[in-house]
C-alpha positions in Angstrom: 48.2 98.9 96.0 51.3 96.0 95.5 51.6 94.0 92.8 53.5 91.1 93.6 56.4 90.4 91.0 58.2 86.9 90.4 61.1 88.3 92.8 58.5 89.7 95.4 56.6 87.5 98.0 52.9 87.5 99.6 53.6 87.8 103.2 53.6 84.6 105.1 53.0 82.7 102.1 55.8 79.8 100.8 54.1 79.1 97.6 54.7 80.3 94.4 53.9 84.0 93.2 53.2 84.2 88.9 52.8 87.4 87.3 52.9 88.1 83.1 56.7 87.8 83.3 56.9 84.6 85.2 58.0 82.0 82.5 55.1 79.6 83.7 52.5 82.3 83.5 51.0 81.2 80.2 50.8 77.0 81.8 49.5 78.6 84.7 46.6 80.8 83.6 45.4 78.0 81.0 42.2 75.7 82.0 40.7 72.8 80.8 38.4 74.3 78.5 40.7 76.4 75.8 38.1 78.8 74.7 38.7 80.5 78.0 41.3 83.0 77.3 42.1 85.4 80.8 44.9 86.8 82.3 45.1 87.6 86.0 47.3 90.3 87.5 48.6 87.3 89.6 49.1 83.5 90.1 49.4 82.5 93.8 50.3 78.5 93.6 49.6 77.6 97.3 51.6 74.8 99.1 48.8 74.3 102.1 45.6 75.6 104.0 48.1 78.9 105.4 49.1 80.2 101.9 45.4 80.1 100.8 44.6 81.9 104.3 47.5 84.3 103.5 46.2 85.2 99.5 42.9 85.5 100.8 44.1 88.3 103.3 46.4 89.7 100.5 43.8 90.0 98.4 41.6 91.9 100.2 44.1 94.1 101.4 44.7 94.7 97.8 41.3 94.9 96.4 41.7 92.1 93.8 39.3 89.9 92.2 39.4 86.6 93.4 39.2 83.4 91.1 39.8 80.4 92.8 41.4 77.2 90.9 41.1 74.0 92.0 40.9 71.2 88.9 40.5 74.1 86.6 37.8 71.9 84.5 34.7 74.3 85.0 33.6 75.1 81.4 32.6 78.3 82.4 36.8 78.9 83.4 35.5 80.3 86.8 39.2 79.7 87.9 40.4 82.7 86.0 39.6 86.0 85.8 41.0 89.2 84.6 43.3 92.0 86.7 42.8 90.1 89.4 44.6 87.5 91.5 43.7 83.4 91.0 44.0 81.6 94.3 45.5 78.0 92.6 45.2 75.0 94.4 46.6 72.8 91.6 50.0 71.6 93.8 47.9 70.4 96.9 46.6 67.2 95.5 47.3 64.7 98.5 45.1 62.0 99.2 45.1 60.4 102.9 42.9 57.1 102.5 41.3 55.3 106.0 40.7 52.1 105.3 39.6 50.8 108.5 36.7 54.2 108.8 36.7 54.2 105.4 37.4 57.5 105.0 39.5 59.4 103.0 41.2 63.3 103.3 41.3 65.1 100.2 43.3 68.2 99.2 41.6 70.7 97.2 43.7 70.8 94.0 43.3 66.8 94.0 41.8 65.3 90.8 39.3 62.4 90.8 41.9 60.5 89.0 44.4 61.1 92.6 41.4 60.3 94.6 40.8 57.2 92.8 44.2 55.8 92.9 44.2 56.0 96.4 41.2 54.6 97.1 41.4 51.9 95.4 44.6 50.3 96.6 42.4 49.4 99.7 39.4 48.2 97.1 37.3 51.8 98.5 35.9 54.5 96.5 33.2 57.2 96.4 31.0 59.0 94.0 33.2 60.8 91.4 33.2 62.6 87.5 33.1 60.5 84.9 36.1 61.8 83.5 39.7 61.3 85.9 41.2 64.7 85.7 38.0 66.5 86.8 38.9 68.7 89.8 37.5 67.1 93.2 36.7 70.8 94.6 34.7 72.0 92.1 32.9 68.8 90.8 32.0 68.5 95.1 30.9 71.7 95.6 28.0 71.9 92.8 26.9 68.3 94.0 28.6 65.4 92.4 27.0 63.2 89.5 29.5 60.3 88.4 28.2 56.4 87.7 28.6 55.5 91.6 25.5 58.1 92.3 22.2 55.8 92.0 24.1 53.1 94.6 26.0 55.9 97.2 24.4 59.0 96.8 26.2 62.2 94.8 29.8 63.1 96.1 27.9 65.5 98.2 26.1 62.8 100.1 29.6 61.1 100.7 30.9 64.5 102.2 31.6 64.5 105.9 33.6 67.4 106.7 35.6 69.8 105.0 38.3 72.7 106.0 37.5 76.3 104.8 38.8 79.4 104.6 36.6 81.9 104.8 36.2 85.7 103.3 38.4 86.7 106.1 41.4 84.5 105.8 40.1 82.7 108.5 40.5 78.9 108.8 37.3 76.5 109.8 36.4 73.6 109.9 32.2 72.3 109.0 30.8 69.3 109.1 27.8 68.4 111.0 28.8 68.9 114.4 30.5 72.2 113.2 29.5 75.2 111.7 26.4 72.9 109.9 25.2 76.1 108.0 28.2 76.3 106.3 28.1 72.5 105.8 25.1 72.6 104.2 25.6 75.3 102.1 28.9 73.2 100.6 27.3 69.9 99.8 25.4 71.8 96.5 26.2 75.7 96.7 29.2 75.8 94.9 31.9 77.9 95.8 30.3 80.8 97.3 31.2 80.6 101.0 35.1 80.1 100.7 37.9 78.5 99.4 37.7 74.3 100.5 41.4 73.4 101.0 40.3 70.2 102.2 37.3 67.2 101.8 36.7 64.1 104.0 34.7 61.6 102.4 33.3 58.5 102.8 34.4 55.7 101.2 32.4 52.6 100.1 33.6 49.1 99.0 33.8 49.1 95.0 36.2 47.4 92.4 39.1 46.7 92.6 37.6 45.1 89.2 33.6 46.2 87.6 32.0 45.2 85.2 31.5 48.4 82.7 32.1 49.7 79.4 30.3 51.3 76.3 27.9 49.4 73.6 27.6 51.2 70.6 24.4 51.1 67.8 24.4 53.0 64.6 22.6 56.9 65.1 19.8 55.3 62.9 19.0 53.3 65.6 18.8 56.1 68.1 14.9 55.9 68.3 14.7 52.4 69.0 17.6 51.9 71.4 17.0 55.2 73.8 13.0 53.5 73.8 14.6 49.9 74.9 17.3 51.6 77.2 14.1 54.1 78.7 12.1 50.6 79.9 16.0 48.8 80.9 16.4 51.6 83.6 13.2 51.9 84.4 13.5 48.5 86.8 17.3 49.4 86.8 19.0 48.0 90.4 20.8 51.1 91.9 24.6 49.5 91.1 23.6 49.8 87.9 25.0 53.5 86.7 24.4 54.4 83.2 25.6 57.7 81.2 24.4 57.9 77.2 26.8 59.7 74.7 25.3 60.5 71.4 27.8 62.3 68.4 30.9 60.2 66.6 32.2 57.1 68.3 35.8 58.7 69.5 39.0 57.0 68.0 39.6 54.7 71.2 41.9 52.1 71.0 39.8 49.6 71.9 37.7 50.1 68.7 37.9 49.1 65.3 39.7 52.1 63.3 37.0 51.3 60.6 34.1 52.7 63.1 36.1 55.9 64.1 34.0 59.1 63.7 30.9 56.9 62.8 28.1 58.5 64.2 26.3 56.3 66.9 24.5 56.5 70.3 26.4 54.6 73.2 25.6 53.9 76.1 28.0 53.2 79.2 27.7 51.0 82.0 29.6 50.9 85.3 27.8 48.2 88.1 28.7 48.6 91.2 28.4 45.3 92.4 29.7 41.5 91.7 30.1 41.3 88.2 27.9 38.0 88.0 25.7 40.4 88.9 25.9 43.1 86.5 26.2 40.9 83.9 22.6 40.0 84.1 21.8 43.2 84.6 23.1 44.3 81.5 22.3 41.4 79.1 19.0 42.3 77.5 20.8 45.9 76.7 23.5 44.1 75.3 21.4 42.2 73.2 19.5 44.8 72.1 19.2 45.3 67.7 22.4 45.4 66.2 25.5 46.5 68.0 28.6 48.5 66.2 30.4 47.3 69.0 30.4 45.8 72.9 33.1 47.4 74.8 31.1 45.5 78.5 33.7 43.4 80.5 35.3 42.8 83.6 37.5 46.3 83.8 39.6 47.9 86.9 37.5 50.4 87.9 40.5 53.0 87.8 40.6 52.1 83.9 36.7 52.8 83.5 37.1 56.2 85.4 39.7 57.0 83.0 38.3 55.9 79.7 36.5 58.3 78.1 39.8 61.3 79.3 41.2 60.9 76.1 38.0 62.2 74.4 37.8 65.6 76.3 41.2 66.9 76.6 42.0 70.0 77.7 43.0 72.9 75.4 39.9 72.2 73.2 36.8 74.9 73.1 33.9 73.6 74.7 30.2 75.2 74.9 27.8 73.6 76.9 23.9 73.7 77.1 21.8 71.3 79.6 19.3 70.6 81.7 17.1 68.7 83.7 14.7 66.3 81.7 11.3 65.4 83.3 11.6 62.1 81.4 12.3 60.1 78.4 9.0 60.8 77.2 8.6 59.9 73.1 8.7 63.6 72.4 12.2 64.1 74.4 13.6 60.9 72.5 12.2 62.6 68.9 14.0 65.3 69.7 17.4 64.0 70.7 17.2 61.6 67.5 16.7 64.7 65.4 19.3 66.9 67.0 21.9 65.2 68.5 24.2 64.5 65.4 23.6 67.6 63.5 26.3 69.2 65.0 29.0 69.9 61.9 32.3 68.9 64.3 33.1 65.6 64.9 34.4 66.6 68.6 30.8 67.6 69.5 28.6 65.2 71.8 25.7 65.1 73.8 25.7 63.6 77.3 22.3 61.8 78.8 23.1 60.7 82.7 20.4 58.7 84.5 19.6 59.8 88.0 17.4 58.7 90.7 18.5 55.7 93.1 20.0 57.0 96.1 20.1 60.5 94.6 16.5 60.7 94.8 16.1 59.2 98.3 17.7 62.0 100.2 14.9 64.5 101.5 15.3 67.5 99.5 16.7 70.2 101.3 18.9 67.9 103.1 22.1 69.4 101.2 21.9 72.6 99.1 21.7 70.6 95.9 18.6 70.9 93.6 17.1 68.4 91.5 17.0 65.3 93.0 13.5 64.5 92.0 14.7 64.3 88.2 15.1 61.3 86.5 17.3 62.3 83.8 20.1 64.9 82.7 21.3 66.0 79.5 24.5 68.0 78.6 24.9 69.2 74.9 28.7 70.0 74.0 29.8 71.8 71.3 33.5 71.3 70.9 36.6 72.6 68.3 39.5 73.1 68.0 41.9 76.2 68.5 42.4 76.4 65.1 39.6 75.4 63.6 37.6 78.6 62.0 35.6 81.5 63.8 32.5 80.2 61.4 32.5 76.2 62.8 32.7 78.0 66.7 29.6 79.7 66.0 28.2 76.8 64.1 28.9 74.4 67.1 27.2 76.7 69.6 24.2 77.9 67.5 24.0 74.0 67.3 23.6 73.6 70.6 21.5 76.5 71.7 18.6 75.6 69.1 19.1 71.7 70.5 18.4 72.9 73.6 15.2 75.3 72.7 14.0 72.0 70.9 14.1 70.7 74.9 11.7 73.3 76.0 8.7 71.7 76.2 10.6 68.7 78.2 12.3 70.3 80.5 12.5 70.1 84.8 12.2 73.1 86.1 15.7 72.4 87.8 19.2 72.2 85.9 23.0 70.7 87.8 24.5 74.3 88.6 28.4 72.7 87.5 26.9 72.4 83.7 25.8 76.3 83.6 28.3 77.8 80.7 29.1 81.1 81.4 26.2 82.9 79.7 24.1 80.8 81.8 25.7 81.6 84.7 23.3 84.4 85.9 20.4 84.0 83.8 20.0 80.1 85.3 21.4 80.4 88.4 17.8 80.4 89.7 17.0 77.0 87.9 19.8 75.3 90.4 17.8 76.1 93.5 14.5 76.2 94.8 13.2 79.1 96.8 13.7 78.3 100.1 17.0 76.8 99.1 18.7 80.1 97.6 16.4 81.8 101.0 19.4 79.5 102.7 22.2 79.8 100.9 21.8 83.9 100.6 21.4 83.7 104.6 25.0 81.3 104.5 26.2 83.5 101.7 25.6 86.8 104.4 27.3 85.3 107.8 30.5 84.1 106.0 31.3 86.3 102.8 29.0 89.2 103.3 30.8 91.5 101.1 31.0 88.4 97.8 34.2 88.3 97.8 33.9 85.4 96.0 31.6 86.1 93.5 33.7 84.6 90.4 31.3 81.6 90.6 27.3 81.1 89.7 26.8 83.8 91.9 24.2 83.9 95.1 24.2 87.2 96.6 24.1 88.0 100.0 20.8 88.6 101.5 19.4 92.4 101.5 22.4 92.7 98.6 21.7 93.7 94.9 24.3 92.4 92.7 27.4 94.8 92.5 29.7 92.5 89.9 
């Protein structure tokens, strides 16, 4: 076998090549979530769709691992791995808007944040993360939740094409005149199929200015609000997106310092609409008890997209635990009231996102992604610091796992695959999919990667495979 060095090339490919001596190595091999700690053989930093098609065919030839980086935000780090080569994306972020089609070409290293920039100098956007420097590829590929969802659909929905490069090192192109298997297996199956050096999305008229922001109550109030906010959405107009976030208010600028670390339940509104409209949309929430603080205005939408960056940086450890909910049901809001601030770090949250809207009005099975009969979703983060103590790591995720057995009883049957940490991974996977929708993507999974090459994902084997990694 060759093992590239930082003074020896892939053939045909004009990126750059990182191994253990290469002084960026150790930049280049950290992701967004610090507790993921891995160090491939080598880094191969592509310029285009050829030096991804090249790596590909070098790695085979090699019989490496394959990890495949894109935003690098996955919290299970599926864009590392060990002794093996990581195919990074992270220099192809270009963003090519159409305002006239309103359409728009994404690279696959891009960020929502690039995305969003774009877009929005023609007043255009489409369903992305709630959080600006999630990658494109990956938050795409698992199906797309973000506060544009309940008015245009996941970012899957807003998918109309996309350039791949296959098992092979062979470069196609699906969308639904072309190679729609493999089209539908994108829009919800993750990475599986190949590495996606390029999206085409639609684009939909939003911003340039919405009305959005946070109002934050006191966690004794937790009961009382998450009943109000349960009977708000309920008759909720689809530009309306909301996301809750239970744990410490974060030390934003825009809030008092004397409420920093307070524990409280928020909840964040983004209306996709006139503002006139939203604000009557929003008022009786507003309203509602006794708020800590109203963050709701008249914001850029680039500003709202970014807001909450600051309060997930990368380099911190996360652990995640979520799941579909089949409701806010009294018992689900007992038990989020109960758990949701006994978590001993400040840094830890937990993350409620309202579905339905236009996600539930796509026919299921029209795109590989599961779940779109579920009303709610909750994410519980445990999150430290590097430094912080062995002892408060366990303590966050022990926090976390019990939080989410207190869910059992509440729990859809169905779970967003991009939230499955890494223990969750296999055990889960099944949770993401139906059965006739894995039937499908197993069959996808067999035409174009038959041998899982890429398999350093939530896994779906080939049909008539067993698992061999």
């Amino acid at each position: 076998m060759t093992t590239p060095t930082t003074d020896q090339r892939i053939d045909a490919f004009r990126g750059m090549v990182m191994t253990a001596d290469h002084p960026d190595y150790a930049a280049a091999r950290s992701v967004w979530n610090g507790h993921v700690d891995r160090r491939p053989r080598v880094i191969a930093r592509c310029r285009g769709t050829a030096d991804v098609a090249a790596a590909v065919r070098f790695a085979r030839g090699n019989d490496l691992e394959i990890a495949v980086r894109g935003g690098g935000h996955n919290v299970a780090g599926t864009a590392m791995c060990d002794d093996g080569i990581v195919i990074d994306l992270s220099a192809m972020r270009g963003v090519w808007v159409d305002p006239v089609d309103r359409m728009a070409r994404v690279q696959g290293g891009a960020l929502w944040g690039d995305v969003d920039h774009e877009t929005q100098a023609h007043g255009l956007a489409t369903t992305g993360g709630i959080v600006s420097h999630t990658g494109v590829a990956g938050l795409t590929l698992g199906g797309g939740i973000g506060w544009l969802m309940r008015k245009h659909g996941l970012t899957v929905d807003n998918l109309l094409g996309a350039e791949v490069v296959t098992a092979e090192g062979r470069v196609v192109r699906a969308s639904a005149g072309e190679h729609p298997d493999l089209f539908w297996a994108l829009r919800g199956g993750g990475g599986n199929f190949g590495v996606v050096t390029s999206f085409r999305f639609a684009l939909h008229p939003v911003g340039p200015t919405v009305l959005a922001g946070m109002v934050f109550w006191a966690a004794e109030d937790t009961g009382d609000v998450l009943r109000f906010y349960r009977d708000v959405v309920a008759d909720a107009p689809d530009e309306l997106g909301t996301v809750i976030r239970l744990g410490t208010i974060p030390p934003l600028p825009v809030v008092s310092e004397d409420l920093h670390g307070r524990p409280a339940i928020g909840v964040g509104c983004c209306y996709a609409g006139a503002v006139e409209d939203g604000e009557r949309a929003v008022g009786a929430l507003r309203r509602f008890g006794r708020p800590l603080v109203d963050l709701i205005g008249p914001t850029p939408y680039v500003a709202h997209q970014s807001a909450l960056d600051g309060t997930v940086p990368h380099g911190w450890h996360y652990y995640w635990k979520a799941t579909n909910l089949v409701g806010l049901s009294d018992g689900v809001i007992e038990v989020v009231a109960d758990r949701a601030y006994a978590a001993r770090s400040p840094r830890s949250y937990t993350v409620m996102f309202h579905l339905g809207g236009a996600v539930a009005r796509v026919p299921a099975g029209a795109t590989a992604y599961g779940g779109r009969h579920a009303p709610h979703n909750i994410v519980i983060d445990g999150v430290w610091l590097p430094e912080e103590s062995a002892a408060l790591a366990a303590g966050e995720t022990t926090w976390a796992r019990q939080f989410f057995a207190a869910l059992e009883p509440h729990r859809d049957a169905s779970v967003y695959v991009n939230f499955l940490d890494a223990d969750d991974r296999a055990s889960r996977l099944r949770e993401a999919y139906d059965t006739e929708t894995y039937r499908r993507l197993a069959e996808v999974k067999a035409l174009y990667d038959p041998d899982n090459v890429f398999h350093h994902n939530p896994n779906i084997l080939p049909s008539g495979r067993s698992a061999s990694h």
